[in-house]
N, C-alpha and C positions, 0 to 999 in steps of 0.2 A: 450545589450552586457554585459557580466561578468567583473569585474574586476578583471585584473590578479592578482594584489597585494593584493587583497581579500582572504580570504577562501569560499567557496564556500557549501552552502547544498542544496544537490540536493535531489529532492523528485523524486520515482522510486514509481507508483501505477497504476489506472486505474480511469473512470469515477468518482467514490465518490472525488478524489485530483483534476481530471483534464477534465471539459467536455466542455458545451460551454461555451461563455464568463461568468465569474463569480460566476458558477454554480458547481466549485469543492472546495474543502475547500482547497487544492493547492495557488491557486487563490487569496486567502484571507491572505496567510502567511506572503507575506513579510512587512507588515506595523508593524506587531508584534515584528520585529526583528529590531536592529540598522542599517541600509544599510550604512552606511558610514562606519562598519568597516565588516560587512559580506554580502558576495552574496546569496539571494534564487533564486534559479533553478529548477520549476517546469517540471518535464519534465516525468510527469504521461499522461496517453495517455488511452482514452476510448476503452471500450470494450478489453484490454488485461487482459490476467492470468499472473503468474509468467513462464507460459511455453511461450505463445506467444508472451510477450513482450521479452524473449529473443529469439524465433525463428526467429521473423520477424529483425530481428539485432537494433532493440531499443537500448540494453543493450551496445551492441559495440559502438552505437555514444556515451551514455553516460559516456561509459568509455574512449572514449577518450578525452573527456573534464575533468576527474576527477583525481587533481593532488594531491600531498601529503598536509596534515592537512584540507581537505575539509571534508564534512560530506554528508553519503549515510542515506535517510531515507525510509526504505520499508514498503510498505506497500499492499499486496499483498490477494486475495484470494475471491472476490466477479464472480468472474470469471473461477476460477480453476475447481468446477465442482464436489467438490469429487469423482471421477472416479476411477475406477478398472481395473486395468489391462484388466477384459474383456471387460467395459465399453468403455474406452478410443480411439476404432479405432471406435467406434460409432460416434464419437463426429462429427457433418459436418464443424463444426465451428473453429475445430484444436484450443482448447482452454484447454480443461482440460487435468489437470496433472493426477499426480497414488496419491492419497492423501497418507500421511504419511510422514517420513521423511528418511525411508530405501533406498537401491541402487536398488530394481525391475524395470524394463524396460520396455516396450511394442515400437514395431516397426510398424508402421503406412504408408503406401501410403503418400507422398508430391502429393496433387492435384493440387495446383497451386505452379510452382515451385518459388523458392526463389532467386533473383535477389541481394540481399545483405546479411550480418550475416552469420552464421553460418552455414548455411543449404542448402548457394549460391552453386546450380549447381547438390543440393542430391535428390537424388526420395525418399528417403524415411527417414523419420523421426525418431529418438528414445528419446522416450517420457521418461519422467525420473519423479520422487515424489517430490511435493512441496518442502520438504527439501532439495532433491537434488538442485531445480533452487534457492533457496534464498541461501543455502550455498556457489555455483554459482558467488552472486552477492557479498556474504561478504567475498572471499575469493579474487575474482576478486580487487575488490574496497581497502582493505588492500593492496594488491600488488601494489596499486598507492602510498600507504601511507595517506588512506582516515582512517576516522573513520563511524564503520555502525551502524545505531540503527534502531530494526526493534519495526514496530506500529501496535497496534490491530489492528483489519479491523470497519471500519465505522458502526455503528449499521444503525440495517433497523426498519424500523415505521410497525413491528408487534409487536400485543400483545397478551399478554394470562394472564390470570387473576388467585390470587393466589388461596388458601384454602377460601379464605373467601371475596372471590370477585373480590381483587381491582386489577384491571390493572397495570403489570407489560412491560415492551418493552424490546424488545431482546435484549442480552448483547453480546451475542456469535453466530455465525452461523458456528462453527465448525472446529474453525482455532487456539483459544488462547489456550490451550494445546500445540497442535504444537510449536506452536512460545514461547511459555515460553522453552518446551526439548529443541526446537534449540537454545535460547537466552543461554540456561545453557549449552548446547553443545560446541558453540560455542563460549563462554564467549561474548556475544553482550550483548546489555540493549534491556530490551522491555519495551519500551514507551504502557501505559494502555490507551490510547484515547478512547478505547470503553464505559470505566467505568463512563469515566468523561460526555462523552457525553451524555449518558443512563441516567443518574442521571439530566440532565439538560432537558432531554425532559419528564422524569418521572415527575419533576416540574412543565412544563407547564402543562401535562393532556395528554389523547388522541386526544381530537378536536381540541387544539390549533398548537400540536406537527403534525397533518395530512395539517394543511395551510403551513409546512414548508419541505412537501413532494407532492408537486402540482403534479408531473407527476407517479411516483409509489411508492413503500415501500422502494425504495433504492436511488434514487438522490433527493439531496434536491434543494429549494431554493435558491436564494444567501444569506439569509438571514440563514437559515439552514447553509451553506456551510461557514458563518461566526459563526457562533457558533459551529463548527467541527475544523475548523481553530483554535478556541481558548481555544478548549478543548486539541488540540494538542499540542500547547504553554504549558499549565496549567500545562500539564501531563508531557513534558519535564521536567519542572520549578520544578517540587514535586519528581522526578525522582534524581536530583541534577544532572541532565546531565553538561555533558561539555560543549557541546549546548545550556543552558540554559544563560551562560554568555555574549549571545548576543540579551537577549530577552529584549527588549522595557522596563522599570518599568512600573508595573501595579501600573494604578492610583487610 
């Protein structure tokens, strides 16, 4: 249960924040943070994009939990798909957006119809550009009186080695441009979690950094999922987020 006298920050992602028990860096947040004077509210949810965590009406439960001086952290984009307009009614999994951040549309068949959200009662779907659903969520979430800050996406345990050999891990899979135009669009912060993260499995190596992706190149451990957790603190904390004045002292 949240505390009402609390503020509240609520995490908005997919698997990498939220999958099984202890296994999303979500999961690991709130010991980071003071709880006697702020609530964390995981409420990332596996397997959605920024399109289907608001189609399936995700979005609307958590906006109705979300009241003024709380804090929306998104993080969004392991799941979107980069898809194309022509791409996008391909998709079986009604998951990927129209990548970009412009107004283009694509209208899609509703195969299994929608019982709650948004889309309760429509046959057909209009698919809208990553920017369009996270603008969406920081336009929404201000209307309560919330504050948004959107977060790199989780690095995945591929590598590729530079000019002169050495193994480098992904820092990007196609999304931090994005989300920097919309952070400056939109005047939000974007929290760099990816960097900090990158930097810390570039430390371990390759073989140490694959023990803490058991299942594939994109979910970790819990132990991964605590090191993503506190790269996402870190990144806050060097950001000089607002956010940051409820973070634990690092000892």
């Amino acid at each position: 249960m949240l505390n009402p006298a609390l503020p509240t920050v609520f995490i908005v992602g997919d698997s990498t924040a939220r999958n099984n028990a202890d296994l999303g860096w979500g999961d690991h947040f709130a010991h980071l943070f003071d709880t006697s004077r702020i609530n964390v509210a995981n409420r990332a949810i596996a397997g959605r994009s920024s399109r289907s965590y608001y189609a399936e009406g995700h979005w609307d439960s958590v906006l109705a939990e979300i009241k003024s001086g709380d804090y929306l952290l998104i993080q969004m984009g392991h799941n979107d798909g980069g898809g194309t307009v022509e791409s996008v009614p391909k998709d079986t999994k009604s998951r990927s957006s129209i990548k970009g951040l412009g107004d283009q549309t694509v209208d899609v068949p509703i195969a299994k119809p929608f019982t709650i959200g948004p889309l309760a009662g429509k046959t057909i779907e209009t698919v809208h550009t990553y920017g369009w659903y996270l603008r969406k969520y920081i336009s929404d979430a201000r209307a309560k009186g919330a504050i948004p800050i959107l977060l790199t996406v989780t690095v995945r345990n591929i590598w590729t080695p530079d000019s002169a050999g050495n193994p480098h891990i992904e820092r990007d899979m196609g999304y931090r441009d994005l989300e920097y135009q919309l952070g400056v669009d939109q005047h939000v912060p974007v929290i760099d979690m990816a960097t900090l993260a990158a930097d810390r499995f570039e430390a371990l190596g390759p073989e140490k950094t694959a023990l803490l992706f058991p299942i594939d190149h994109t979910h970790t451990s819990a132990q991964g999922a605590e090191m993503n957790a506190e790269a996402v603190a870190e990144a806050i904390h060097n950001a000089h987020s607002v956010l940051a004045d409820y973070l634990n002292p690092v000892n």
